[in-house]
N, CA, C and O atoms as a printed pandas DataFrame, in Angstrom:
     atom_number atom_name residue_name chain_id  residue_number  x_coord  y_coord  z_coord
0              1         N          UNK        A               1  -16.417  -16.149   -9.218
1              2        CA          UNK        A               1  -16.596  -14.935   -8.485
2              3         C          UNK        A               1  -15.372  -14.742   -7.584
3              4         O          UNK        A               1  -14.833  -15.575   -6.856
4              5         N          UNK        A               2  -14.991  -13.219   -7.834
5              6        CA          UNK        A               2  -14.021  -12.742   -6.367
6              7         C          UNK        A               2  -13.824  -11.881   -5.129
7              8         O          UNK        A               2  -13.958  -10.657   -5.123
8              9         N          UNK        A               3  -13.579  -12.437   -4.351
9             10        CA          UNK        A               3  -13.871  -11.611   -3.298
10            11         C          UNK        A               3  -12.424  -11.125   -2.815
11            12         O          UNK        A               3  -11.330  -11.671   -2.957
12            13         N          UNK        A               4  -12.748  -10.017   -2.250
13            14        CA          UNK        A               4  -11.105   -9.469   -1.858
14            15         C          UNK        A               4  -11.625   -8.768   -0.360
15            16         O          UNK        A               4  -12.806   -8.424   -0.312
16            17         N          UNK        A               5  -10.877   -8.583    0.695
17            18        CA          UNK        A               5  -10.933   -8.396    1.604
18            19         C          UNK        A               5   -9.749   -7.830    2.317
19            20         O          UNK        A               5   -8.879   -8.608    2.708
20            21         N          UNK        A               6   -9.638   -6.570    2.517
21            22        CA          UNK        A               6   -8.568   -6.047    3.895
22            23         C          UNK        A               6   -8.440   -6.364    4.513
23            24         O          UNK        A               6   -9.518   -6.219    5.089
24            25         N          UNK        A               7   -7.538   -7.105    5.447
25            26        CA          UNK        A               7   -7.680   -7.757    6.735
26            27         C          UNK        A               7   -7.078   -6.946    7.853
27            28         O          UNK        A               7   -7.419   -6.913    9.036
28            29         N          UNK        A               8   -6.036   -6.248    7.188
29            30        CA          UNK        A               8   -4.990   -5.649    8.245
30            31         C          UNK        A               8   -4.474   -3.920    7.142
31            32         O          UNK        A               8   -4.301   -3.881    5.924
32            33         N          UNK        A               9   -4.388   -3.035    7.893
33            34        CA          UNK        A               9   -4.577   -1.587    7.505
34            35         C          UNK        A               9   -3.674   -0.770    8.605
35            36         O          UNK        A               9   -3.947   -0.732    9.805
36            37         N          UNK        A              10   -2.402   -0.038    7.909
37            38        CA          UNK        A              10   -1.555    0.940    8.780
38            39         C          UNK        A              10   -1.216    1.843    8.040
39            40         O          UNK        A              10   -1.129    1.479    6.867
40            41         N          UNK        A              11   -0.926    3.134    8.269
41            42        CA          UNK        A              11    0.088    3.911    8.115
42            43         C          UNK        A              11    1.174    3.935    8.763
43            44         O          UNK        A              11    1.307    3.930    9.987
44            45         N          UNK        A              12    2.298    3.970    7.632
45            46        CA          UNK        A              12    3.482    3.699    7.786
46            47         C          UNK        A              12    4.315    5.629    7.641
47            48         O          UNK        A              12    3.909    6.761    7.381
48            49         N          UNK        A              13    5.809    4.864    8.054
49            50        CA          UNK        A              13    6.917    6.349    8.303
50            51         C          UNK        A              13    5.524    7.839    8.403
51            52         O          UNK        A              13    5.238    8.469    7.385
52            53         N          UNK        A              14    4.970    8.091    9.535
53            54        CA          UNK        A              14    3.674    8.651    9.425
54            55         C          UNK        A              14    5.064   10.297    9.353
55            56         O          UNK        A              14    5.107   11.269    8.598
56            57         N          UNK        A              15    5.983    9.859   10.555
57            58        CA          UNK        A              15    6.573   11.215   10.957
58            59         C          UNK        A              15    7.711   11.577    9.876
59            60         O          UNK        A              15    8.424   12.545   10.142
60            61         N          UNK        A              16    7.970   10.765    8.493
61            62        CA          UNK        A              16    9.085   10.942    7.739
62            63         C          UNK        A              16    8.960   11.595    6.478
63            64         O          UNK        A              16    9.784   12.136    5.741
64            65         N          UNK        A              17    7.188   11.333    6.379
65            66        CA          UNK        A              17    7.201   12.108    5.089
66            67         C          UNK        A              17    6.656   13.307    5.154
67            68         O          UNK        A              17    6.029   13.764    6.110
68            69         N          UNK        A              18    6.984   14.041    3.721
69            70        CA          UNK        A              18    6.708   15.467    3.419
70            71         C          UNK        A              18    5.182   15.053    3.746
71            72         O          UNK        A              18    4.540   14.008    3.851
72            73         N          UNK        A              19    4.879   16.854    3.881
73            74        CA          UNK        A              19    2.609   16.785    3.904
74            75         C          UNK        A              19    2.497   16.373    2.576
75            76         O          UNK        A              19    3.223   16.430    1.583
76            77         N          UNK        A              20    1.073   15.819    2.908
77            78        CA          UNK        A              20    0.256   15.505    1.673
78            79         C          UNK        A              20    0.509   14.094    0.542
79            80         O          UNK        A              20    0.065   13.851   -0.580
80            81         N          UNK        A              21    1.607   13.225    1.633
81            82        CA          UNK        A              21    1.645   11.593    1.455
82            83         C          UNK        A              21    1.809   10.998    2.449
83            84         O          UNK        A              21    2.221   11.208    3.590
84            85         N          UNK        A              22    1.201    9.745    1.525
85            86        CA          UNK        A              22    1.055    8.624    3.187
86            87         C          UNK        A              22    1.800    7.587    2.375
87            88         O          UNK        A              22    2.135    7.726    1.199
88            89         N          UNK        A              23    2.000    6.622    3.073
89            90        CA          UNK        A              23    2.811    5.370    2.709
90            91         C          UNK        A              23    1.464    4.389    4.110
91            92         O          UNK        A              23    1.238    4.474    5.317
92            93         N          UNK        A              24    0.899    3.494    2.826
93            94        CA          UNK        A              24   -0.248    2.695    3.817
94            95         C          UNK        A              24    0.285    1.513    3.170
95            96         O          UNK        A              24    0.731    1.341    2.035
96            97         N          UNK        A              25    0.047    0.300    4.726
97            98        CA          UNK        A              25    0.594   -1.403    3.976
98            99         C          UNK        A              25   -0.888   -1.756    4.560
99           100         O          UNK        A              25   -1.417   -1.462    5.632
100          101         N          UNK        A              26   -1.309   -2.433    3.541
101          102        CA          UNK        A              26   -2.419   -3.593    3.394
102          103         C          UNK        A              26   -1.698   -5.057    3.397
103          104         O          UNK        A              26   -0.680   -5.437    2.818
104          105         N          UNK        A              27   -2.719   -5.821    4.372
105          106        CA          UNK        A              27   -2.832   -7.321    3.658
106          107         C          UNK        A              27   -4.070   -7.538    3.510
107          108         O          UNK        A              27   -5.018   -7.202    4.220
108          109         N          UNK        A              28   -4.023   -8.198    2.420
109          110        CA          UNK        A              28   -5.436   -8.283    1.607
110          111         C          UNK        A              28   -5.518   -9.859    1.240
111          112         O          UNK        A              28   -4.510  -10.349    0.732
112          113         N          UNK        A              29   -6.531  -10.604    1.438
113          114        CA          UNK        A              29   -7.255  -11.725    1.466
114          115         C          UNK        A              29   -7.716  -11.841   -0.076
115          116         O          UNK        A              29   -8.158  -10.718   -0.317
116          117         N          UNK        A              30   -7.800  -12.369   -0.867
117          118        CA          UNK        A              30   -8.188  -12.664   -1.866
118          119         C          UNK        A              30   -8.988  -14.167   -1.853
119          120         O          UNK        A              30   -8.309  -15.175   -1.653
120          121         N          UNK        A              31  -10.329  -14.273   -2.054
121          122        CA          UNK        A              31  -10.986  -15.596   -2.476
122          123         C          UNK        A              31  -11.602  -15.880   -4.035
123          124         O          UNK        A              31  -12.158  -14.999   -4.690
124          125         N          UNK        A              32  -11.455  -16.887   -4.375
125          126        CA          UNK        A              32  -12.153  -17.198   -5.311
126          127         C          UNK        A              32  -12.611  -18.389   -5.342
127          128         O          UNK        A              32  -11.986  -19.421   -5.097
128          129         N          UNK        A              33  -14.260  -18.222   -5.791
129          130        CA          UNK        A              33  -16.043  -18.782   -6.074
130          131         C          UNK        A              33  -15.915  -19.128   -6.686
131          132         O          UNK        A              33  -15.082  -18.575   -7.404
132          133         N          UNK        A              34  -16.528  -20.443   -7.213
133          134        CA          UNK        A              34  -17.317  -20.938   -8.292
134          135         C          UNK        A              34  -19.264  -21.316   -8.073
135          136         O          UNK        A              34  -19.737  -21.833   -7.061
136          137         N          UNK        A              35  -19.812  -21.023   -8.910
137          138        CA          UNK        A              35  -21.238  -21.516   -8.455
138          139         C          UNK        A              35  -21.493  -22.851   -8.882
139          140         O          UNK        A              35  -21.429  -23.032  -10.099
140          141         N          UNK        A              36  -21.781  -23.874   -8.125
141          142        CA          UNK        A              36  -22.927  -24.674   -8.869
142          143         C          UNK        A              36  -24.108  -25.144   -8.253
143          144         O          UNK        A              36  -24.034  -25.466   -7.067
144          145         N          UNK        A              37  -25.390  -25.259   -8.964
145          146        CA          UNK        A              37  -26.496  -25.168   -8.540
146          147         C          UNK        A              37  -26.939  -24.191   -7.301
147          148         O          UNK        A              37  -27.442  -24.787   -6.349
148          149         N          UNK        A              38  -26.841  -23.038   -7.209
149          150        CA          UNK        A              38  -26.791  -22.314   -6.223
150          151         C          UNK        A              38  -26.068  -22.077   -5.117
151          152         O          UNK        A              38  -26.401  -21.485   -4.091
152          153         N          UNK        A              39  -24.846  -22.690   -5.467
153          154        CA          UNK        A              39  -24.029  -23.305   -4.284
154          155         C          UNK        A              39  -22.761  -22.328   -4.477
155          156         O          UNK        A              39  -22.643  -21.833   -5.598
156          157         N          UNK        A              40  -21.732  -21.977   -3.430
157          158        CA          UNK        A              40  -20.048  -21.493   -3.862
158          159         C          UNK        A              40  -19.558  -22.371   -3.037
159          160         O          UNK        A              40  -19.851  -22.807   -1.923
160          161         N          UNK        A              41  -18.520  -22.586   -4.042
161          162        CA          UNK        A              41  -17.725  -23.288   -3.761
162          163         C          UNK        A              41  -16.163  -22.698   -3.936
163          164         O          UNK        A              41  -15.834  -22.078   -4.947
164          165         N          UNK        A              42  -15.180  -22.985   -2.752
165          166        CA          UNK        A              42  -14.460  -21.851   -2.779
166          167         C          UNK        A              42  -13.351  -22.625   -3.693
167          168         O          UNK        A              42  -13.106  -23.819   -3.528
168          169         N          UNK        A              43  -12.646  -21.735   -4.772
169          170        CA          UNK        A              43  -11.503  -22.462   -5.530
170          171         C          UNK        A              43  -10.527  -22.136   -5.062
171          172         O          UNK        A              43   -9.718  -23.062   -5.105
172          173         N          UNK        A              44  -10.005  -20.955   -4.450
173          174        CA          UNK        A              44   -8.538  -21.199   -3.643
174          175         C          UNK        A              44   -8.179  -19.709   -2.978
175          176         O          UNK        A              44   -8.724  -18.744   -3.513
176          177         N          UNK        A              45   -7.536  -19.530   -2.153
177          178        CA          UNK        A              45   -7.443  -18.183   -1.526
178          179         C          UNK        A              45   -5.910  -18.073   -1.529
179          180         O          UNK        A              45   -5.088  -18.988   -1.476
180          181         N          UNK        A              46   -5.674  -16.494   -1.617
181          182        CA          UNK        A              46   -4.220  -15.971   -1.378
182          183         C          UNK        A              46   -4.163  -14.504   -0.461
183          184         O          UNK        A              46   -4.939  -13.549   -0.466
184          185         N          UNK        A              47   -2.858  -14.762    0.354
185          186        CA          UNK        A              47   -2.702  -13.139    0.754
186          187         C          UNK        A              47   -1.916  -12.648    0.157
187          188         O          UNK        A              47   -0.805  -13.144   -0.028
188          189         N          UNK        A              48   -2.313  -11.510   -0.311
189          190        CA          UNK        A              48   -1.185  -10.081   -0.721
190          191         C          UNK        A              48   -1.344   -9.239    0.484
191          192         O          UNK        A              48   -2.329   -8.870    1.122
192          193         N          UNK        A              49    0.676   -8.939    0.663
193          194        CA          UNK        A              49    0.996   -7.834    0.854
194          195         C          UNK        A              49    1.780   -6.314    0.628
195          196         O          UNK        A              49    2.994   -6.326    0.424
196          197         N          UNK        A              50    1.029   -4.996    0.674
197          198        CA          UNK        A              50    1.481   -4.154   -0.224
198          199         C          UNK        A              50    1.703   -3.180    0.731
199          200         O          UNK        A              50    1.299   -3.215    1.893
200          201         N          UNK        A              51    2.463   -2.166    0.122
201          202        CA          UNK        A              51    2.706   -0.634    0.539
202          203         C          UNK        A              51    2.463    0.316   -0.566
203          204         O          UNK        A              51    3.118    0.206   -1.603
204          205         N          UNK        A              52    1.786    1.018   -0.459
205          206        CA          UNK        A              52    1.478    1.858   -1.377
206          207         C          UNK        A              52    1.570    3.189   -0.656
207          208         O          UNK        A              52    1.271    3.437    0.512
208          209         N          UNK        A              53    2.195    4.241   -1.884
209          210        CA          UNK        A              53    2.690    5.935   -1.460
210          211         C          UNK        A              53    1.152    6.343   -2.168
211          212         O          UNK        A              53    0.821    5.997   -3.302
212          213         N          UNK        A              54    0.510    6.959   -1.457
213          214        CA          UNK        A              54   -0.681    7.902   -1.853
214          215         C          UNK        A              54   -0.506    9.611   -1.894
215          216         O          UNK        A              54   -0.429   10.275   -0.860
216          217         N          UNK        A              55   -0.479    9.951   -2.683
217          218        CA          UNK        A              55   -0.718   11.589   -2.885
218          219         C          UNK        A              55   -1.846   12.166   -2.752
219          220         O          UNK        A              55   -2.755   11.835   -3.515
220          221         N          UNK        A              56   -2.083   13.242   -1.681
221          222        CA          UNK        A              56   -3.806   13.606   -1.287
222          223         C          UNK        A              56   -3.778   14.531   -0.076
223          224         O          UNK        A              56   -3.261   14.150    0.974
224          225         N          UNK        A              57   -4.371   15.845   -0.211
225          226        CA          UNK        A              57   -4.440   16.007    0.748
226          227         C          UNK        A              57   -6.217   15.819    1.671
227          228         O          UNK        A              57   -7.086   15.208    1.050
228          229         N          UNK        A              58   -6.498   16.282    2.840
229          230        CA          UNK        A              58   -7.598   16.448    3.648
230          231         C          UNK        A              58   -8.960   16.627    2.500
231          232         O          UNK        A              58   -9.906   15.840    2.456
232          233         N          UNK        A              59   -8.832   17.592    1.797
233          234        CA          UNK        A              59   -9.611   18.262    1.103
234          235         C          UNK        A              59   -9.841   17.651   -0.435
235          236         O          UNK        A              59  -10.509   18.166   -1.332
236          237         N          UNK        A              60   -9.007   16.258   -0.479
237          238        CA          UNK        A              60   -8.855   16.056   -1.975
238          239         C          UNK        A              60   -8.571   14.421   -1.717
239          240         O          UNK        A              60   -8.084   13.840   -0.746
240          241         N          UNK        A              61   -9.202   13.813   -3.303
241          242        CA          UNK        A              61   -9.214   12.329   -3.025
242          243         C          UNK        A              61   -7.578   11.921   -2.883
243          244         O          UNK        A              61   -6.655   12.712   -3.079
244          245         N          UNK        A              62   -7.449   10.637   -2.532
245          246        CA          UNK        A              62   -6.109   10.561   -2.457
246          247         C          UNK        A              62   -5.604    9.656   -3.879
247          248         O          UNK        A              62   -6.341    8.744   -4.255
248          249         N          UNK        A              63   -4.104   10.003   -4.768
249          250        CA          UNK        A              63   -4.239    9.321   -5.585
250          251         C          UNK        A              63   -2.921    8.127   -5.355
251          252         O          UNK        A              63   -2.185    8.089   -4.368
252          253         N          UNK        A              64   -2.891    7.608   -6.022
253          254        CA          UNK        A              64   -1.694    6.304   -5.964
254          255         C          UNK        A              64   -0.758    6.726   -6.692
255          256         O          UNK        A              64   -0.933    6.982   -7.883
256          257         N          UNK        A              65    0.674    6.897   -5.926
257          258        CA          UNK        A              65    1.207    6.697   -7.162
258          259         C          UNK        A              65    2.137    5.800   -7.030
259          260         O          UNK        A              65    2.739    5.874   -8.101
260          261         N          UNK        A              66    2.766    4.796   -6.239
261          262        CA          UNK        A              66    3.386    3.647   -6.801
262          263         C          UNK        A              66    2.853    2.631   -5.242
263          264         O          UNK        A              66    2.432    3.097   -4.184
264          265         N          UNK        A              67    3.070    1.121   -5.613
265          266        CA          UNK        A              67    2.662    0.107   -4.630
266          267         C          UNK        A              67    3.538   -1.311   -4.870
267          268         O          UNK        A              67    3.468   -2.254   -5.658
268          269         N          UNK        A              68    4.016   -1.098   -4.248
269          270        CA          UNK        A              68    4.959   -2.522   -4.059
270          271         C          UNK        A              68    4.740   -3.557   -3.427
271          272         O          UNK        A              68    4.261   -3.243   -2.338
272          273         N          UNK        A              69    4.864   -4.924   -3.562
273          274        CA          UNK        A              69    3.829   -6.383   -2.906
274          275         C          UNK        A              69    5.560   -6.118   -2.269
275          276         O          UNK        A              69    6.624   -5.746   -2.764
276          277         N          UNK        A              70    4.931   -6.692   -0.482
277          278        CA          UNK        A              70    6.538   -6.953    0.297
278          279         C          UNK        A              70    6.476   -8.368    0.833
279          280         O          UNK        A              70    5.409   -8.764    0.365
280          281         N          UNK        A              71    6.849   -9.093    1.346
281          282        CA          UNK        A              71    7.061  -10.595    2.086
282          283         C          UNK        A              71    6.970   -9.686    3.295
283          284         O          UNK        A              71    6.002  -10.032    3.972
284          285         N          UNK        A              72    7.650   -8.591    3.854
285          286        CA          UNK        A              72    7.729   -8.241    5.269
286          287         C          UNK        A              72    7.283   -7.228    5.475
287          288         O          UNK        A              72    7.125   -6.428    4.552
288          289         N          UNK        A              73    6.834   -6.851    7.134
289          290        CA          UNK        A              73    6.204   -5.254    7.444
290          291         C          UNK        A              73    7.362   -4.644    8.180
291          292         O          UNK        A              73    7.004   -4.193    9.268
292          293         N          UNK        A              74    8.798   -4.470    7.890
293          294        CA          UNK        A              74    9.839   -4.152    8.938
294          295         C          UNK        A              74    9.583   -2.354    8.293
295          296         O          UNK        A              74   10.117   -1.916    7.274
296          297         N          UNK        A              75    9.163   -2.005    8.703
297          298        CA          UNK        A              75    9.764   -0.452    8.525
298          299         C          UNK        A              75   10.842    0.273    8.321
299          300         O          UNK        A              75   10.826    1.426    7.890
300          301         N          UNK        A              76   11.843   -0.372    8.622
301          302        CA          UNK        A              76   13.373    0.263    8.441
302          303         C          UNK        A              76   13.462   -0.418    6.676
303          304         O          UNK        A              76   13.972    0.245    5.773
304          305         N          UNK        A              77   12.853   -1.858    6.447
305          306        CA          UNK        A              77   13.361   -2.214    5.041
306          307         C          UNK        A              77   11.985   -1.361    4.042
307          308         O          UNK        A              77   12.168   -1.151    2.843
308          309         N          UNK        A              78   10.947   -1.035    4.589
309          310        CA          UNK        A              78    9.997   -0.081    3.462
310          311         C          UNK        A              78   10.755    1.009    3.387
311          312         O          UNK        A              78   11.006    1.298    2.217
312          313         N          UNK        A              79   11.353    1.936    4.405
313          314        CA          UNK        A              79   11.587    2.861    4.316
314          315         C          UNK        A              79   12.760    3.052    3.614
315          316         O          UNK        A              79   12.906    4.140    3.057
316          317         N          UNK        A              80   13.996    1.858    3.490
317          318        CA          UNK        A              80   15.016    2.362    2.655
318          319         C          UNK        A              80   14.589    1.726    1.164
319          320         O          UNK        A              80   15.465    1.966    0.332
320          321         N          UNK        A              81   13.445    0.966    0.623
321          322        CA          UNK        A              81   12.832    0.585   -0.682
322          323         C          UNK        A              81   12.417    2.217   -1.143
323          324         O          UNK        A              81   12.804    2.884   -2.103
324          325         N          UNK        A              82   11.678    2.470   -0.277
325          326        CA          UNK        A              82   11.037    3.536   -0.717
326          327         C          UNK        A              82   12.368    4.948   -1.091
327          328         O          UNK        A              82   12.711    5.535   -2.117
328          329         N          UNK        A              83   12.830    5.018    0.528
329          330        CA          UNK        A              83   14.593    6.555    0.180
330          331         C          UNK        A              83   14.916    6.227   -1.111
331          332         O          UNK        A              83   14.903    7.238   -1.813
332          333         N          UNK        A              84   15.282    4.948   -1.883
333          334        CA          UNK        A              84   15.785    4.614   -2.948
334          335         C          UNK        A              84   15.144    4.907   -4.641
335          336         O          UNK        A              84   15.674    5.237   -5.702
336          337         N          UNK        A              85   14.108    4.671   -4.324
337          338        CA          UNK        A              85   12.938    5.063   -5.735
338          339         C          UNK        A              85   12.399    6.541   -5.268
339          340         O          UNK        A              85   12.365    7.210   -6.301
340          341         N          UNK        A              86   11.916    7.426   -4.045
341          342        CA          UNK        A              86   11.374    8.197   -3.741
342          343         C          UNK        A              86   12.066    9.185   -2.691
343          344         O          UNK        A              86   11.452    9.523   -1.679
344          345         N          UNK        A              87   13.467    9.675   -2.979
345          346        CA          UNK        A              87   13.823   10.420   -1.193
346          347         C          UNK        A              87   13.638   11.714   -1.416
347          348         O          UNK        A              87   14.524   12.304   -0.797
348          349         N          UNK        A              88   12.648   12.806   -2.221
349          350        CA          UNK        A              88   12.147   13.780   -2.283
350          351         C          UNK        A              88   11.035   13.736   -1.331
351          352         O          UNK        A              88   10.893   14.746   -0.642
352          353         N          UNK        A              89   10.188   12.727   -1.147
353          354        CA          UNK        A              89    9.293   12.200    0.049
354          355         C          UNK        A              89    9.872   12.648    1.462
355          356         O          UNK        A              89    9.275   13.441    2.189
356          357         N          UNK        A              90   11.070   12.073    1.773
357          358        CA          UNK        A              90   11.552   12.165    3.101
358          359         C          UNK        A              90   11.789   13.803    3.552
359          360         O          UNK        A              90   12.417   14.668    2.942
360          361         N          UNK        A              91   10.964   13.910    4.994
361          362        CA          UNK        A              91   11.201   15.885    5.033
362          363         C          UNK        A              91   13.130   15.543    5.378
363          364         O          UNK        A              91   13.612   14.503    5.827
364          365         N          UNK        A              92   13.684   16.509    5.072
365          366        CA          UNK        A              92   14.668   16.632    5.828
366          367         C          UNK        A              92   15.650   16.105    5.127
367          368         O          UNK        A              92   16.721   15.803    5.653
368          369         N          UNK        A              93   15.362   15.914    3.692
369          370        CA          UNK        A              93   15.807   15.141    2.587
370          371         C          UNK        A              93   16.752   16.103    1.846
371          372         O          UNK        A              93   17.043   17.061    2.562
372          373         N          UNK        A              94   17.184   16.128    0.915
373          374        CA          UNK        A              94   17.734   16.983    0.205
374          375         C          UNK        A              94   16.557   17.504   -1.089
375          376         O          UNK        A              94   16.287   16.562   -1.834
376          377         N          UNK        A              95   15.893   18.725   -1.426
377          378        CA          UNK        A              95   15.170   18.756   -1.975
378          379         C          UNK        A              95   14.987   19.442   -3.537
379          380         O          UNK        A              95   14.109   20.103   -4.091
380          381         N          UNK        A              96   16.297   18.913   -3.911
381          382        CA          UNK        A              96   16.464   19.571   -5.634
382          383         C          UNK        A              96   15.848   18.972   -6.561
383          384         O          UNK        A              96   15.762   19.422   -7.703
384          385         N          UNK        A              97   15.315   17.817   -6.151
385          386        CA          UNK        A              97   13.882   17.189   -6.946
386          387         C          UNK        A              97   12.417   17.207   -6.813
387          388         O          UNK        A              97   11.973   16.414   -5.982
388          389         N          UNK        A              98   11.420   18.060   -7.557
389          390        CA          UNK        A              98   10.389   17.793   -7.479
390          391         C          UNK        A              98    9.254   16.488   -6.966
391          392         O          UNK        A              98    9.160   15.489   -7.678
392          393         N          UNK        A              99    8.548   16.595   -5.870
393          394        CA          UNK        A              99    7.819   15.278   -4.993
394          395         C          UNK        A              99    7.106   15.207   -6.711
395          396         O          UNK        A              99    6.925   15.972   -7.658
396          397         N          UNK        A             100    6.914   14.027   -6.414
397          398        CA          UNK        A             100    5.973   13.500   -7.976
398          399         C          UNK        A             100    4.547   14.232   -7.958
399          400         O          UNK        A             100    3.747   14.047   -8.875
């Protein structure tokens, strides 16, 4: 059996991006169960950490569209991962490319 757990929850560059995306970092707890005789027994735990760009507005579910596992929460290094794969995102950007 697995259990997964949020531990820690932000929005990130809140003031950099265009409306209608977020950039959220999770760390997430991961456990894994085994049963015996009614019993768990835990087989080993890990943390992941991610950033994920969500597309969504107020009125509408939000969808995923890319998530990257990081070692760090520095904001200046998400934000130039992200300018690099995504700078149609950034307002104030140059905007001759369609936001995904």
């Amino acid at each position: 059996m697995k259990k997964y757990e949020v531990i820690e929850s932000e929005e990130m560059l809140r003031c950099e991006i265009i409306e209608n995306y977020y950039v959220v970092y999770e760390k997430t707890e991961s456990m894994e169960y085994r049963v015996e005789h009614d019993t768990f027994f835990e087989k080993g735990c890990s943390i992941e950490k991610t950033v994920t760009i969500y597309k969504g507005s107020s009125q509408s579910t939000l969808q995923k569209v890319h998530s990257y596992t990081v070692d760090f929460v520095d904001q200046s290094g998400i934000r130039d991962v992200i300018l690099q794969d995504y700078p149609e995102l950034f307002k104030g950007m140059n905007q001759t490319k369609k936001a995904v």
